[in-house]
TIPA-596903 format. One record per residue (C-alpha): x, y, z; residue in three letters. Coordinates in steps of 0.001 Angstrom, whole numbers, plus 500000, padded with zeros to 6 digits. Example, Ala and Ser with C-alpha at 12.3 -4.5 7.8 and 13.67 -1.06 7.14 Angstrom:
residues 2
512300495500507800ALA 513670498940507140SER 
END
This chain:
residues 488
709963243815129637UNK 709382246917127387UNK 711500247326124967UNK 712677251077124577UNK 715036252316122730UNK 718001255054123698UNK 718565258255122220UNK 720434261193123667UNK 720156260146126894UNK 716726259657127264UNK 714905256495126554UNK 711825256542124560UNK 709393253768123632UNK 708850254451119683UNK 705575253986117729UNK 705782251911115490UNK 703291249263113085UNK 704882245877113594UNK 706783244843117286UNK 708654241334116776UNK 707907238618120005UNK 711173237421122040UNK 709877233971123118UNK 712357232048125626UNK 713732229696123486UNK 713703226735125926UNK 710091227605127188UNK 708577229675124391UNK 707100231959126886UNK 706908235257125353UNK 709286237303127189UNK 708893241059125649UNK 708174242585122448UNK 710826243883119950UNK 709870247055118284UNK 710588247620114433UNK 711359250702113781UNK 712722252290110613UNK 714718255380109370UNK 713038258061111487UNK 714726256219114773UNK 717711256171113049UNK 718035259603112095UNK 717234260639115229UNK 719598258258116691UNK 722293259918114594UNK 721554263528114385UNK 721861263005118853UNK 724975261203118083UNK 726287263973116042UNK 725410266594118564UNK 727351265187121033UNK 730497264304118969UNK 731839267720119173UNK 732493268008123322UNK 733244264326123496UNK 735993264205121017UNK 737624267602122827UNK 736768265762126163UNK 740742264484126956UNK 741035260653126244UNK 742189260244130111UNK 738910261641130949UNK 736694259316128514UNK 738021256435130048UNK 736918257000133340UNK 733464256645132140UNK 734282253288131135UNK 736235252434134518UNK 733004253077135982UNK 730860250813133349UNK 733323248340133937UNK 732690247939137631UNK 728533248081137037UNK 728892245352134438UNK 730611243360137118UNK 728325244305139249UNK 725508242949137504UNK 726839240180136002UNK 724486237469137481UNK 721102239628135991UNK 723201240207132954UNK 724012236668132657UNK 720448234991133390UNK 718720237798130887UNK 721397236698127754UNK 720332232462129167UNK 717008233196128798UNK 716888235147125275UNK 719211233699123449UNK 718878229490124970UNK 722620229505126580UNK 723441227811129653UNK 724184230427132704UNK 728154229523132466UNK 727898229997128789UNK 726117233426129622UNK 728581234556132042UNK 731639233282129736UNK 730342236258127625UNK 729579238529129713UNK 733750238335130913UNK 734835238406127991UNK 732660241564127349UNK 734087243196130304UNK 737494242483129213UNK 737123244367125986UNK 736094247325128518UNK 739192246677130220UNK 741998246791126913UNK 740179250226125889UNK 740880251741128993UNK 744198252102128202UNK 743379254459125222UNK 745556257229126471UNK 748176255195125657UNK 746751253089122433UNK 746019255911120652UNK 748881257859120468UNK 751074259569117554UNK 754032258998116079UNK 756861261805116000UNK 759809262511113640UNK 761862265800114308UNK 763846266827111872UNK 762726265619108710UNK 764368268261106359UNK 766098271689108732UNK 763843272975110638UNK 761138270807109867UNK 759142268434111823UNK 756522265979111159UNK 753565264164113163UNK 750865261794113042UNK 747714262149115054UNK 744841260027115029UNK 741735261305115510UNK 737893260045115568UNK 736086258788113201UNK 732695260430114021UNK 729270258650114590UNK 729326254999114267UNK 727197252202114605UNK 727071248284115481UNK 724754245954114131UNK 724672242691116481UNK 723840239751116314UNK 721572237085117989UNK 724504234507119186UNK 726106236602121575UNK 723943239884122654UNK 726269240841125324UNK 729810239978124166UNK 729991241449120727UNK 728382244618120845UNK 732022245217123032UNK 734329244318120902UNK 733824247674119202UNK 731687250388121486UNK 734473250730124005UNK 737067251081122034UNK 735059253900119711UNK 734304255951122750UNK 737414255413124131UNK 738783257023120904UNK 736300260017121004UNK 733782258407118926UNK 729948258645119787UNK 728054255614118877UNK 725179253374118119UNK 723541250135118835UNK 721027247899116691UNK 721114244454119005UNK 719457241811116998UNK 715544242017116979UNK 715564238752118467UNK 717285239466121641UNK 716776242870122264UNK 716675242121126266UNK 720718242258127308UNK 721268245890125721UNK 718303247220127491UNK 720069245938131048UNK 723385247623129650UNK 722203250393128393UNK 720477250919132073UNK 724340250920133058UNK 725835253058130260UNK 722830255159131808UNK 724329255296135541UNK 728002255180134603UNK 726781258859133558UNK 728381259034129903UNK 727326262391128011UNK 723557262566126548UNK 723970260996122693UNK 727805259399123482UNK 726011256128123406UNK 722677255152121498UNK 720320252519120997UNK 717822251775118055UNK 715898248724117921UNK 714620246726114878UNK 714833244561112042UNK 716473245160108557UNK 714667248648107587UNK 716760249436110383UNK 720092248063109268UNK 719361249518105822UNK 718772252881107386UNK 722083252857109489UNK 724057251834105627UNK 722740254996104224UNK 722588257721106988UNK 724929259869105993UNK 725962260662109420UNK 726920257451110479UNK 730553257597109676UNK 731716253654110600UNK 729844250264110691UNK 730729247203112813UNK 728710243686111957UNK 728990240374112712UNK 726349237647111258UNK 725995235330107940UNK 728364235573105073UNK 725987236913102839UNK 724707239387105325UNK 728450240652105824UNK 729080240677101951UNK 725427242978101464UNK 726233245134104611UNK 729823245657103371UNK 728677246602099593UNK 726338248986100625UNK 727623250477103540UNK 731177250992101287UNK 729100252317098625UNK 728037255093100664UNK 731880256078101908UNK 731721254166105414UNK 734050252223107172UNK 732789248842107169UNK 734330245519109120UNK 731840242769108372UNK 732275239400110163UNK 730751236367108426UNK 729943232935108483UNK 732543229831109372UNK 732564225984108472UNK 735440225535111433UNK 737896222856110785UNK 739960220667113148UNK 742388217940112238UNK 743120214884114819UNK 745940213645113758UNK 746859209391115430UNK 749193211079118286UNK 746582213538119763UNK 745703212740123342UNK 742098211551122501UNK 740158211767125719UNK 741469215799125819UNK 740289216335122247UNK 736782214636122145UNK 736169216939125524UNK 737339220080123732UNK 735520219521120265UNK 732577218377122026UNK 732608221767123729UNK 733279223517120740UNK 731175222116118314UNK 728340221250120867UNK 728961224714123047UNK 726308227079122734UNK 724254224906121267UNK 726366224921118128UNK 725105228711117731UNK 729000230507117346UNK 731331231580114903UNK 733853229702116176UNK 732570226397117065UNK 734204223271115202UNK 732203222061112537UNK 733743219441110888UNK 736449216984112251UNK 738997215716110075UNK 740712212604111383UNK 744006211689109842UNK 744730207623109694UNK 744893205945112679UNK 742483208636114543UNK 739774207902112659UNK 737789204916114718UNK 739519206318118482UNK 737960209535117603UNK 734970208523116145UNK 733788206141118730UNK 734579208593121822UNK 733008212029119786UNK 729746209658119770UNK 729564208985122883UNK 730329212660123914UNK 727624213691121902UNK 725349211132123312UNK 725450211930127123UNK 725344215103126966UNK 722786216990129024UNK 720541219316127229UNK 717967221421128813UNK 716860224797130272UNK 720309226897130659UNK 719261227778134109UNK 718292224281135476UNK 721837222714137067UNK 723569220229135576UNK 722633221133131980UNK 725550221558129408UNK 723576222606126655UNK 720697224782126095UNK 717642224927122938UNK 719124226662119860UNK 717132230171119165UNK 714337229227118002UNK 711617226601116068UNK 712638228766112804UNK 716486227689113228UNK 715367224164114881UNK 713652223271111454UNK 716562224292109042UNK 719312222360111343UNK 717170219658111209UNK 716503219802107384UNK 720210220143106899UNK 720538216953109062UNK 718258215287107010UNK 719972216665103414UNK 723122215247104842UNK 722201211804105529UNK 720622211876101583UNK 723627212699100372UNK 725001209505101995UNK 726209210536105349UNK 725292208257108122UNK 724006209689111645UNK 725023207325114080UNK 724057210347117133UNK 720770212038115728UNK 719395214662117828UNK 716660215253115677UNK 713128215445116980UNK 714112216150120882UNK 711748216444123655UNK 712950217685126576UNK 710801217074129707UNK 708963219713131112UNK 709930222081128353UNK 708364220478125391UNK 707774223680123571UNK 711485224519123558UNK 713465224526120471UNK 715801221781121591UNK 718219220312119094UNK 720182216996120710UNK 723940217127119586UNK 724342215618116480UNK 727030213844114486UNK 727329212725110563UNK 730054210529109673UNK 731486210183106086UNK 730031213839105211UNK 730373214015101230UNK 732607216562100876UNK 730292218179097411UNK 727305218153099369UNK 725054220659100755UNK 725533219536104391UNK 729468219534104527UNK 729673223600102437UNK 726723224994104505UNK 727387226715107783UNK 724527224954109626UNK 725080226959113002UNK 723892224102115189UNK 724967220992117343UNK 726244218892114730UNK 729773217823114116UNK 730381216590110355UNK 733395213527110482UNK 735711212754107300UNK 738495210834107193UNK 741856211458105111UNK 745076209252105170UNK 747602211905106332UNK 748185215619107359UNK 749176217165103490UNK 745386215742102536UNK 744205217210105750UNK 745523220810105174UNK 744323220594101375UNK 740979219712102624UNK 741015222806105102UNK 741877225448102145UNK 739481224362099693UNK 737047225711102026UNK 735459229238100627UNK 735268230196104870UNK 738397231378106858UNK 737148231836110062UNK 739176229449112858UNK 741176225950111971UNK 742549223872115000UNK 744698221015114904UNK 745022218498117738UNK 748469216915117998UNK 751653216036119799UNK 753917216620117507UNK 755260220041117426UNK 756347219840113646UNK 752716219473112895UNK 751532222109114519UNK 753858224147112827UNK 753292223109109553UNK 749938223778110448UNK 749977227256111997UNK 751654228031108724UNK 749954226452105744UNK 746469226688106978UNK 744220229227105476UNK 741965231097108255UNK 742303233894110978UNK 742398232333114181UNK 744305229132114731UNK 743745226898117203UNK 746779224007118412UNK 745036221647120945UNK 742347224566121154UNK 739328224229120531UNK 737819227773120449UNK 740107229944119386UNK 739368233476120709UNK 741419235566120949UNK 741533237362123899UNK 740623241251123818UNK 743937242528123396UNK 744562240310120160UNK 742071240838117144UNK 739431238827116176UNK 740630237602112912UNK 738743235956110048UNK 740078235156106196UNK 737789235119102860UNK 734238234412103182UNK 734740234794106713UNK 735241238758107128UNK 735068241616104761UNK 736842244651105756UNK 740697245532106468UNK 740384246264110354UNK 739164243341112828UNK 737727243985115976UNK 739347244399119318UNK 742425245330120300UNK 745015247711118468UNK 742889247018114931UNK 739617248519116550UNK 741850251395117821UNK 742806251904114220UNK 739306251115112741UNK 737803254339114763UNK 740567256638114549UNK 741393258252110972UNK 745329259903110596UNK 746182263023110528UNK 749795263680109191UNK 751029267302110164UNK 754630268867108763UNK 755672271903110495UNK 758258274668110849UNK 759067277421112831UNK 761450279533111532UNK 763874281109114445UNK 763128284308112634UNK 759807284466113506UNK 760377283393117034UNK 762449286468117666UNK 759891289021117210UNK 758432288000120530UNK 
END
């Protein structure tokens, strides 16, 4: 596949020194060739963006939307080559794939009802005669930069909801799966939106540096490591923008002794082994409380054990390589730096072969049992299939353990006992809470939340934060005196 990018309504395949390979993860086939271009694309990505921002902001809201009815129904309508392309780029299974891709097009779906998200607010009568208003209004050009784990889902949680708002925008997909935002683009494209509404620049970080400085781009959307979100956010702040950075998670869960355990080793399994580990929101670390701890234990092993790893498009398989031999070898280091720091790895996926696609970077779930809570292992988001397991004596230690944490993404709790959960809910320190959940997204009409290491910004994506991340206020106090009225 050629890899072009999208500017102003016309695609255009950029020369450039350096182009980045997009191998398949599972086969290492090289699938197409990411180009890396710099500040020149950029600019020209923004100065088409700004042209257009002036008759798309005056187009009415009621009107923008339709374009996104009809994006809507194309994404659906492709969702099987949409699916397949994100399986075989970024190592998901095809269910995994297609989970995304949904949960893309419901994020289409909540901004469609702009026209009536974005309304004012109205006070008559503040003093005599005098009335006041507020009216939001765009933002101007803005930009996402995406990341790797989900190319199709995230770019969504903020593009429809900018245009929707009268916004034109950009999009830098990650360099290493730069195939899924070609396909939408291609429907962006033939939903017909105005030339330079919606743009695409490919590339690597002279990219991303680019997009912090333009001075055109007026708002910047990112999700990726911690210490990517807290240089983005600096730099991007220091030049005026709007900045909501999403970082990195070490996801909690606490089993406490009266959790149904054959429901919550199935749904931490698929959280923490989901994906191939590869999601801001899978578990990370279990916590069992007393009594859980050797229920728990023995059944997560097992879970971890039998599960099916292989090609994301072969049936059967549950989970898929993780992106590539780069990532392979530090999960696998991290493994290793664990079990020196006294861990033991009863389930070691280390070293997998899968047959018939013995290139792939395949990772076998992995678990580490009495993680030492100082180490390396148990404060590093590893981003992989591996499940860290420590053991406290009741739910107080359980919830201290949680906040000492420096992350704040997602915390879940499995229990029975509605007091718990409760206490939980309340006490615990991160964004999204999860009670006998254990992926805790919200859905596209809730915001995608994140505490302290976890997301640096003051608006979260989706729903009524992402309307007020692209729309600025506009506070208007008027009067019209009768006198004046009467000389017409």
């Amino acid at each position: 596949m050629d890899i072009l990018n999208y500017v102003g309504g016309k695609w255009e395949k950029p020369e450039v020194a350096e182009n980045w390979d997009v191998p398949n993860p599972a086969t290492a086939e090289v699938m197409a060739r990411t180009p890396m271009c710099g500040p020149i694309e950029v600019d020209g990505a923004a100065r088409a963006a700004a042209a257009a921002m002036p008759a798309w902001r005056r187009t009415p809201v009621q009107e923008r939307v339709q374009f996104l009815f009809r994006l809507r129904e194309l994404l659906k309508q492709n969702l099987e080559d949409l699916s397949r392309t994100i399986t075989n780029e970024a190592g998901k299974t095809y269910e995994e794939s297609k989970a995304e891709m949904v949960r893309a097009i419901e994020n289409v779906e909540v901004a469609c009802g702009m026209p009536m998200l974005m309304k004012g607010e109205v006070a008559e009568d503040i003093a005599p005669g005098i009335d006041e208003m507020m009216l939001r209004q765009p933002v101007g050009v803005c930009a996402t930069i995406a990341p790797f784990n989900f190319p199709g889902m995230i770019p969504f949680w903020y593009l429809p909801y900018a245009v929707a708002c009268g916004n034109t925008y950009i999009v830098k997909p990650s360099e290493k799966v730069p195939m899924t935002m070609q396909l939408v683009m291609r429907l962006v494209e033939q939903a017909g939106f105005p030339a330079g509404v919606v743009n695409l620049v490919n590339g690597g970080k002279p990219v991303v540096d680019a997009i912090l400085d333009q001075p055109l781009i007026r708002a910047i959307t990112f999700v990726g490591s911690t210490q990517t979100a807290r240089y983005l956010y600096g730099r991007a702040a220091a030049n005026g923008k709007r900045v909501q950075a999403q970082g990195g998670a070490k996801n909690p869960v606490i089993i406490l002794p009266d959790a149904d355990m054959e429901m919550a080793t199935k749904i931490v399994a698929d959280s923490a082994f989901g994906c191939a580990g590869q999601r801001c929101l899978a578990v990370s670390m279990a916590v069992t409380v007393a009594d859980a701890r050797t229920t728990f234990s023995e059944m997560i092993c097992d879970a971890a054990v039998n599960r099916v790893v292989g090609y994301g498009l072969d049936p059967g398989v549950q989970m898929g390589p993780v992106i590539s031999m780069a990532s392979k070898e530090r999960i696998e280091r991290l493994i290793g730096i664990g079990a020196v720091e006294g861990a033991s790895v009863p389930v070691d996926g280390r070293g997998a072969v899968i047959k018939g696609y013995e290139r792939g970077s395949f990772v076998r779930p992995t678990i580490l049992t009495d993680l030492p809570l100082g180490g390396e292992a148990a404060r590093t988001e590893i981003f992989g299939p591996v499940l860290g397991l420590i053991h406290v004596s009741n739910i107080e230690e359980a919830i201290e353990l949680v906040n000492s944490g420096t992350y704040g993404n997602q915390a879940s709790v499995f229990t029975s006992s509605g007091e718990a959960a409760r206490r939980f809910r309340n006490e615990v320190e991160a964004g999204n809470i999860g009670i006998n959940i254990g992926v805790a997204a919200p859905m596209a009409f809730f915001p995608f939340s994140g505490w302290k290491d976890s997301f640096y910004g003051d608006m979260h994506g989706q729903g009524t934060d992402a309307v007020e991340f692209f729309t600025q206020k506009k506070v208007v106090v008027e009067r019209w005196p009768a006198v004046w009225s009467r000389k017409f």
